[in-house]
N, C-alpha and C positions, 0 to 999 in steps of 0.2 A: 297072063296079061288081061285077059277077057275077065279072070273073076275079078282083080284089081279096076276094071273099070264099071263092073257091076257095083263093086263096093262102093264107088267114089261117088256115083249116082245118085246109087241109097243113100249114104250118109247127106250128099245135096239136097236131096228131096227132103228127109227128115228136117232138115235144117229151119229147110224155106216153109213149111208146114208150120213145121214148132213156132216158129218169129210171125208167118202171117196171123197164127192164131194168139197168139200174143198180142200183136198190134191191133188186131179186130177186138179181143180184151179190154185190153187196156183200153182202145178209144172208146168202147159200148159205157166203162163202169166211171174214164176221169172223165168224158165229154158231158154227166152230168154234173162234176163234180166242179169247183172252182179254186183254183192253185193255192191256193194256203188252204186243202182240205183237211188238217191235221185234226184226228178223234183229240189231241190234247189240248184243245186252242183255247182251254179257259186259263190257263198258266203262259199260254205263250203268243200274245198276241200283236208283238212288237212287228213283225214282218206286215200281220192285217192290218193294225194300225199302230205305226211310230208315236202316240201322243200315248200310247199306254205304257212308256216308259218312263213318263213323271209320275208314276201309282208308286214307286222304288226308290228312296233315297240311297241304295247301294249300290255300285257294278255290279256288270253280272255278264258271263260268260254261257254261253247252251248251245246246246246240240241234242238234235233230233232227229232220228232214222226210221223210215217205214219200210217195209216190203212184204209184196202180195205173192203167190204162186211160190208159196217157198223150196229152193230145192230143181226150179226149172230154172236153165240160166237164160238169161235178157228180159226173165220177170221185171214187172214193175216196182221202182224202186227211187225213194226221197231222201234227199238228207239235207237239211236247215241248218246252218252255222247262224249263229246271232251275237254282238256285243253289244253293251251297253256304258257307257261313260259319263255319270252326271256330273253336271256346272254349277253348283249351288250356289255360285258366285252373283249368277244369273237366274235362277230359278230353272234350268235348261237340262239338256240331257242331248248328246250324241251318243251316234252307234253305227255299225253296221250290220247286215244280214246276207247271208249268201245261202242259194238254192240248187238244188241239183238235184233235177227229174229224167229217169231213162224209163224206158220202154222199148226194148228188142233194138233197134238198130236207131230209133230214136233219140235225143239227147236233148233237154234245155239247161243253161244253166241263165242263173240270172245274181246281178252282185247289187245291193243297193246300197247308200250311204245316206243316214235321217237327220235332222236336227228336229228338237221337240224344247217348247216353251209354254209356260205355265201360267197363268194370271189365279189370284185369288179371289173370288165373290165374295164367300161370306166365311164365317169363322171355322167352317170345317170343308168347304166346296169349293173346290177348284173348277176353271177350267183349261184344259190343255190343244194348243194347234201344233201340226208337225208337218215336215216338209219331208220325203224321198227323191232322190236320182239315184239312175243307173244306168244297166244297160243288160240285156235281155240276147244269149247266143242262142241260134236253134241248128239243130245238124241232126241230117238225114241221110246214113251210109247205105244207102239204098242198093248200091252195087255189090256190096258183099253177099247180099243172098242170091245173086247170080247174075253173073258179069254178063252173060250169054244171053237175055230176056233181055229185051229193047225195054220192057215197060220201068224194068230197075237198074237199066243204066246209069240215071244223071243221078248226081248224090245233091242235095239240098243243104245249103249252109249260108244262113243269117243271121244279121245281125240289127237290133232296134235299141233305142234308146228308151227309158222310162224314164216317166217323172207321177208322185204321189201325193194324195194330202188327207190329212185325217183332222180330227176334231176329239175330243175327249171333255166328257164333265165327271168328276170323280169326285171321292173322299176315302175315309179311311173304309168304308162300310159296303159304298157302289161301286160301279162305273158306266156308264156311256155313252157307246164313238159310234159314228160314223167316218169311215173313210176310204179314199178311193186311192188303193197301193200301185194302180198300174192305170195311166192316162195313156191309152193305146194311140202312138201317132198314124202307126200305119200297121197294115196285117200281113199275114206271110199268106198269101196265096197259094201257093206250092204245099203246105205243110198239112197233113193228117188234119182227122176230124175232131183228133183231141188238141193239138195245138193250134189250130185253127180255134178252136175255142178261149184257149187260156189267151191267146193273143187280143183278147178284147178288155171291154173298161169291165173293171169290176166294180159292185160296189158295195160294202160290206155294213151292217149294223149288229154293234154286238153288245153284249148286256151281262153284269154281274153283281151278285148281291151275299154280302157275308152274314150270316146269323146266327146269333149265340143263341145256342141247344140245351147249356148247363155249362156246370162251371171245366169240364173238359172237353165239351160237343159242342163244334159250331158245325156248319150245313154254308154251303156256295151253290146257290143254282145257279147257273149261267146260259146264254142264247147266243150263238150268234147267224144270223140270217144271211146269203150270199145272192146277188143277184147280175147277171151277164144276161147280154139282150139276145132272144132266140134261145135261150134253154131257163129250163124249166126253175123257179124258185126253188133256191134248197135252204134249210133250217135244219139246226141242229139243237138241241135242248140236252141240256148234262145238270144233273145234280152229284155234288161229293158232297161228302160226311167224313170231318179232318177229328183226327181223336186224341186229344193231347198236343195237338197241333205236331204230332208225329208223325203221324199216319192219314193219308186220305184213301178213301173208298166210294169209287163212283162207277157212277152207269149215263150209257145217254143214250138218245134215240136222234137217228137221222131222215128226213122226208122221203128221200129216195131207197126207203126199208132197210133202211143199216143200224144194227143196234151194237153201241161199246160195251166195254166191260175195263174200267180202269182200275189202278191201283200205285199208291205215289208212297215215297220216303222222304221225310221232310228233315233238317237238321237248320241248324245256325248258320250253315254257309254252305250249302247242297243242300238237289233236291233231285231226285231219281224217279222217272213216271214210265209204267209202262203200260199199252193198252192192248185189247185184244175185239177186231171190229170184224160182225160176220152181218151176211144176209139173211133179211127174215124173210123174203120172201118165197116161197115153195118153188119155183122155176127160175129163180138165181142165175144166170146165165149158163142153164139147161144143165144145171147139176153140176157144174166146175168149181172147186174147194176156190172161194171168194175173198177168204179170210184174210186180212190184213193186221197183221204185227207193227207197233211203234214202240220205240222205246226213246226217252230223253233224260240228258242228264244237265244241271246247270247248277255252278258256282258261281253267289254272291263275296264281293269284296268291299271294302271303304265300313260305311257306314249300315250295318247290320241286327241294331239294337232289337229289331223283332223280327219273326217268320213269317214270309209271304207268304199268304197266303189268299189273297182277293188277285 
């Protein structure tokens, strides 16, 4: 009986160790980070801003998964549902996107639904405005890493409402938005110093530009800039090189020392990206494998006469 409750300690202790260093993790690396922090966001930008869905006269279906600490369970882990539905009737586009962020015993999910409309300027430059709602759950089973600690007794569980808006100037060649995905009415107090974070306004400016390299090289640099009040400006700069419009191969660099490593499979009606983000910096949260894996995958439908690739 004695070594059965030695055992049950240890494994407790292990437990609550593993999950607090987790949670102290995850909030050091997402508290600078800003909730659509995807290494892939020049391809999928409809969650940061719904007017970059008039860049596409096709549907389109995606999904996107990240996760860090691979191999430790309650690692940090994303995963982005997106649809897209154009109106052409209207020059418009609906969709929705759904999110789902965990960290140890942490959870957010958030569901939004967009509408996006298009006006023409000039003969090849649009501009686009778009609208999001939703609604934003956060849960914190705080009593599972032990019932018997007064401090992880109470378990945290909220819920907020969103509302979003972006802007887009585009054409076949550019794009950009500014826009603000999450209109913060109120904050969760209670909640971590990473969700305590994501709970605010964000507000995003992003940038993309396609260029013909020769007659089977074009090159997309892209930016997109994130700003939340009380942390720190983050940018991200990514250039890909698409080959045949087959293949893309890119690299990017992030402000807060994070450098990608991408690589995408293009077709008529799919497009498969997968990326690989580490830290450059020498004391990287004191030497702990930081690396983060993403992989997406998204089919277009309707109207698909060319390959996305802006």
């Amino acid at each position: 009986m004695k070594a059965i409750t030695i055992s049950t300690t240890f494994k407790r202790a292990i437990f609550i160790t593993t999950t607090g260093l987790l949670l102290l993790c995850g909030s050091r690396l997402m508290a600078q980070q800003q909730i659509y922090s995807y290494a892939q966001y020049a391809d999928n930008l409809t969650p940061i801003n719904a007017a970059y869905s008039m860049l596409d006269k096709a549907g389109s279906i995606s999904v996107m998964g990240r996760r860090q600490f691979i191999g430790i369970d309650g690692a940090p882990t994303s995963l982005l549902l997106s649809g897209t539905l154009p109106i052409q009737s209207i020059t418009g586009a609906a969709g929705i996107y759904v999110l789902n962020d965990q960290v140890a015993v942490e959870k957010q999910l958030e569901v939004n639904a967009f509408f996006a409309k298009s006006i023409q300027l000039t003969g090849n430059d649009f501009l686009a405005v778009s609208i999001n709602a939703g609604i934003r759950n956060y849960v914190a089973n705080y009593s599972t890493l032990d019932s018997f600690d007064p401090q992880f007794k109470d378990d945290v569980r909220e819920t907020s409402p969103n509302l979003g808006f972006g802007v887009m100037f585009y054409s076949d060649r550019y794009y950009l938005g500014l826009s603000l995905p999450e209109l913060t009415i109120r904050s969760l107090g209670t909640a971590s110093v990473q969700q305590a974070n994501y709970l605010k306004n964000h507000f995003y400016f992003s940038g993309g530009y396609l260029l013909d390299m020769g007659e089977d090289i074009k090159f997309k640099p892209s930016a997109l800039v994130a700003y939340v009040k009380d942390a720190k400006l983050l940018t991200d700069v990514t250039g890909t090189i698409f080959l045949k419009e087959q293949l893309g191969i890119g690299a990017g660099y992030r402000s807060n020392k994070r450098a990608t490593g991408i690589l995408s499979v293009i077709g008529d009606t799919y497009k498969v990206g997968y990326s690989y983000q580490f830290g450059t910096s020498s004391n990287t949260l004191g030497g702990f494998n930081t690396a983060i894996h993403e992989v997406s995958l998204s089919y277009r439908f309707g109207t698909t006469g060319v390959r996305k690739l802006l």
